[in-house]
N, C-alpha and C positions, 0 to 999 in steps of 0.2 A: 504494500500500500504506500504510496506516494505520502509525504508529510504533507498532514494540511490543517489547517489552525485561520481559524475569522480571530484577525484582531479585535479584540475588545475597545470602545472609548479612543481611538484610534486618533483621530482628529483632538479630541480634548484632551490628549496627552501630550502630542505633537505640539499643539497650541502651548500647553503648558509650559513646557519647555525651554521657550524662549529661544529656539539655537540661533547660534552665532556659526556663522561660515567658518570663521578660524578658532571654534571652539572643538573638546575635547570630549565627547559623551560617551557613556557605559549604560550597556543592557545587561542587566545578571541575572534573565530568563528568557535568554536569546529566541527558544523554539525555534521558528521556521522564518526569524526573521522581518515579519511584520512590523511591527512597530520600526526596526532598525531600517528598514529599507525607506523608509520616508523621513527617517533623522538622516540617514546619508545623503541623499537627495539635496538636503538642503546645506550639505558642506562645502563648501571650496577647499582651494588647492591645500592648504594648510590645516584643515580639519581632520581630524583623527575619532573614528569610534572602535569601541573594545564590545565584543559578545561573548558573552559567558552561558555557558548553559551544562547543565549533569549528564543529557541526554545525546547520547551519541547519533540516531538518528536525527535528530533535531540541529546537531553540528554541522552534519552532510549537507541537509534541505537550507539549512540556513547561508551557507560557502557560495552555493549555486545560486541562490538567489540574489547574493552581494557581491556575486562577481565582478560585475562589473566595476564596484567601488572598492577593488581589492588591495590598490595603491594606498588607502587610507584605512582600511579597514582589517585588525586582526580578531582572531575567533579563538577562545580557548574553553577545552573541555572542562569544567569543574564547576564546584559551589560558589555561587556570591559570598558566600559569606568570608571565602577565601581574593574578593576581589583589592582590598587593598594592596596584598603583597603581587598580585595579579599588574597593579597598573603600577607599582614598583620596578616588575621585572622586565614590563615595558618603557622604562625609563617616563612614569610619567606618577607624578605628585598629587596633582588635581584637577579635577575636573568639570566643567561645564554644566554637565546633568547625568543624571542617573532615572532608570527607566526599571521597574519592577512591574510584572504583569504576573500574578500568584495564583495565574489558573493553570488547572491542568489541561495540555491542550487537546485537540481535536483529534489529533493521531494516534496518542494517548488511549482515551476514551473508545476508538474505534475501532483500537487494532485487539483483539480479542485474547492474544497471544499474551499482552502485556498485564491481563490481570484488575484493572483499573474498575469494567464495568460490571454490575450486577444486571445487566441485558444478555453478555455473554457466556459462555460457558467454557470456561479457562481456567489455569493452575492459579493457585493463591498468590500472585507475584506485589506488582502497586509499586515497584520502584523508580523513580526515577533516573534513577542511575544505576544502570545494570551490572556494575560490578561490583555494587553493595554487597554486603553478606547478609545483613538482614531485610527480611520478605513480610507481606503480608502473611502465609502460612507461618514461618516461624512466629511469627507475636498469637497468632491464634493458636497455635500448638502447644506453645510454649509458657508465654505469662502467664503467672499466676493468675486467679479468679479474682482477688483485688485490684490487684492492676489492670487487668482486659477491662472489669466492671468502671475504675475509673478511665480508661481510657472512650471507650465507650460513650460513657455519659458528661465527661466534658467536651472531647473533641467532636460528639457527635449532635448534644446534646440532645441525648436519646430518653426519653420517657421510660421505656421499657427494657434499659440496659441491664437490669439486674435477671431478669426473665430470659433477654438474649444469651448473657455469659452463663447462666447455670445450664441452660439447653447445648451453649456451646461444649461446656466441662464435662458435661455426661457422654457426648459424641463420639471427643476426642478421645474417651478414658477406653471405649471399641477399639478404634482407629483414628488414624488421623483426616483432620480434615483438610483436601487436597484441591478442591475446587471451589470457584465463585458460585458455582449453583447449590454446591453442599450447602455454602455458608447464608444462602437466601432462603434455600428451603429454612434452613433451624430458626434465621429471623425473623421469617412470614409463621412460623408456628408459635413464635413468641410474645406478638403482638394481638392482641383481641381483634375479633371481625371488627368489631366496629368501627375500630381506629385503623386498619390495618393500613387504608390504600385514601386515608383524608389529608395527607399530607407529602403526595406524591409516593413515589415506591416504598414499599418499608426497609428495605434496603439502603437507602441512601441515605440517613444518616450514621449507620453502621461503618459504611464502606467509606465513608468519606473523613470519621474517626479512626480507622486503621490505617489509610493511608496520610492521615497527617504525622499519625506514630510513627511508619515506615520511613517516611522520608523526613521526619526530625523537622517539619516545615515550622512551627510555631514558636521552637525552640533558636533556631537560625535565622530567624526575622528579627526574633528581639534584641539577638546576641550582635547582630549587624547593622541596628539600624542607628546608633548613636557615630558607627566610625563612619558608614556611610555620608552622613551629615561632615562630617571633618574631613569627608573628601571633596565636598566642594569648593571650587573657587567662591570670591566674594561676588555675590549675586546669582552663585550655581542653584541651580535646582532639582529637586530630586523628585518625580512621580511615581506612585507606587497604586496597583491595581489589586484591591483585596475580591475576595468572592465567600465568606468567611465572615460570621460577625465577632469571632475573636481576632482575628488576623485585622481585620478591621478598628478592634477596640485597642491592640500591640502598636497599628501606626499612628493614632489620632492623639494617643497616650505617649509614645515617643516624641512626636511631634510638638505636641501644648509643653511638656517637658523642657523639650532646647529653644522653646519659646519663652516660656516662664522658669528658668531653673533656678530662682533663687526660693532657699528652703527655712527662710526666717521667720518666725511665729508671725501671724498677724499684725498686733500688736506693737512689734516696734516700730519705732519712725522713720529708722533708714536700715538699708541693707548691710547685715554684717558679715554676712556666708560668702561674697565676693564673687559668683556663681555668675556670668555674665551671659546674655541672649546669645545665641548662635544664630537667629533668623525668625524668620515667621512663618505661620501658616496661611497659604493665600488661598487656601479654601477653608471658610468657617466653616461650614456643610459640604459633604462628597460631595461629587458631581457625580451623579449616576445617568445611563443611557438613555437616551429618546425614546418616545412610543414606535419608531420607525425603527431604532437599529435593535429593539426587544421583537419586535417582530419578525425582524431579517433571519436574527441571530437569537433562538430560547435560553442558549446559555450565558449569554448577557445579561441576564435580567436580576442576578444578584451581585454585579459587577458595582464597586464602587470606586474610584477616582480623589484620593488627595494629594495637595500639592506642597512641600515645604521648599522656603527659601531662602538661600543664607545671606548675613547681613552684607552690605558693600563695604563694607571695609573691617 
């Protein structure tokens, strides 16, 4: 299957951005190059962009698609969260803008092999990066029933996670559980008729808690997003694309943070903790997608858009 990914918010990123022709931009969730291919577009001779991405698929689709802007443009396989030492080894300090788009993409989701959907019938995989060691089947195999139970119920935030993981425990203690349809059936059994199918699959908050475990995503947003901000130049900006309302509430919270970080009681009259702005937030409110691109695109429609920007000088 050919790599293929609808950019999300596309245009209100780009916008956001601000680019500068002899500016410096980083994507650290490259995919298949969408969003990248319209920040190069807008660089001249002296403009440099960096692609980062886990997925080696997503490396290939995204090379070919930037070909043409390959004089400016280098691509490396890994985590953002590894991007500062990344635009070091490129001989480059700071940057322009930063682009985070935190959905999983289209190719992802569609290629059956890779484990991701609860549509398919596939190995328990959900990695992003295929030379992980850990898989969606080992966390379900493996963790404990405290830990699956809270994994479960926070990253999924599932109702009926306590009912999923005990149906999961007793499965496993047979056999392992090896497939994405094993693990739907045990979650459609664990959910009351009633509720089962009122809030879209009953799978999908399941599946989308396990894969945030797998690939450590919640963990390496929050752990990166403070150096991120310290890589921009003065007036750099950084957009990031949640689909997630934790992932969601980790940027807006990092965010107000290097906007307000001084940490002095109310009370006194001036600031003594020394803690100085790094920038601001130019979006009080996301910007979420149009009635038109929710239509185009369904899996837009929990996409949210903010924007932080560092001070000028």
């Amino acid at each position: 299957m050919d790599f293929h990914h609808v950019s999300v918010l596309l245009e209100e990123t780009i916008q956001g951005l601000n680019i500068k022709p002899d500016g410096v931009y980083a994507d650290g969730t490259l995919g298949g190059g969408g969003h990248a291919f319209y920040i190069c577009r807008k660089l001249g001779v002296n403009g440099r962009f960096i692609g980062i991405d886990q997925d080696e698929t997503a490396i290939r689709a995204a090379s070919e698609r930037l070909a043409e802007f390959r004089d400016k443009v280098s691509i490396i396989k890994s985590n953002y969260r590894n991007m500062k030492q990344i635009l070091w080894q490129n001989d480059i300090q700071k940057v322009d803008g930063i682009v985070l788009d935190l959905g999983v993409s289209s190719y992802q989701l569609d290629t059956k092999e890779r484990g991701f959907s609860y549509m398919e019938d596939a190995g328990l995989d959900m990695r992003m990066d295929t030379e992980q060691e850990v898989t969606a089947g080992s966390i379900i195999n493996r963790y404990s029933e405290e830990k699956l139970f809270r994994v479960i119920r926070t990253y999924g935030e599932e109702k009926y996670a306590g009912n999923i993981v005990r149906n999961i425990v007793r499965a496993r203690a047979e056999k392992p559980i090896e497939t994405t349809f094993e693990l739907v059936e045990l979650i459609e059994k664990s959910i009351p008729a009633k509720d089962r199918y009122t809030k879209g699959h009953p799978a999908k908050r399941t599946f989308q808690a396990i894969r945030i475990e797998c690939n450590r995503e919640l963990e390496v947003l929050e752990q990166s997003l403070d150096e991120m901000i310290d890589l921009l130049q003065p007036d750099g900006r950084i957009c990031i694309i949640t689909f997630h309302s934790l992932e969601d509430r980790i940027v807006k919270n990092s965010f107000r943070k290097n906007q307000h970080p001084c940490t002095c009681p109310p009370s006194f009259p001036v600031c003594v903790c020394g803690k100085k702005p790094k920038g601001e937030m130019i979006t009080k409110k996301p910007i979420l997608p149009g009635e038109e691109e929710q239509e185009r695109n369904k899996r837009s429609k929990s996409a949210k858009l903010r924007i932080f920007k560092r001070n000028s000088s």
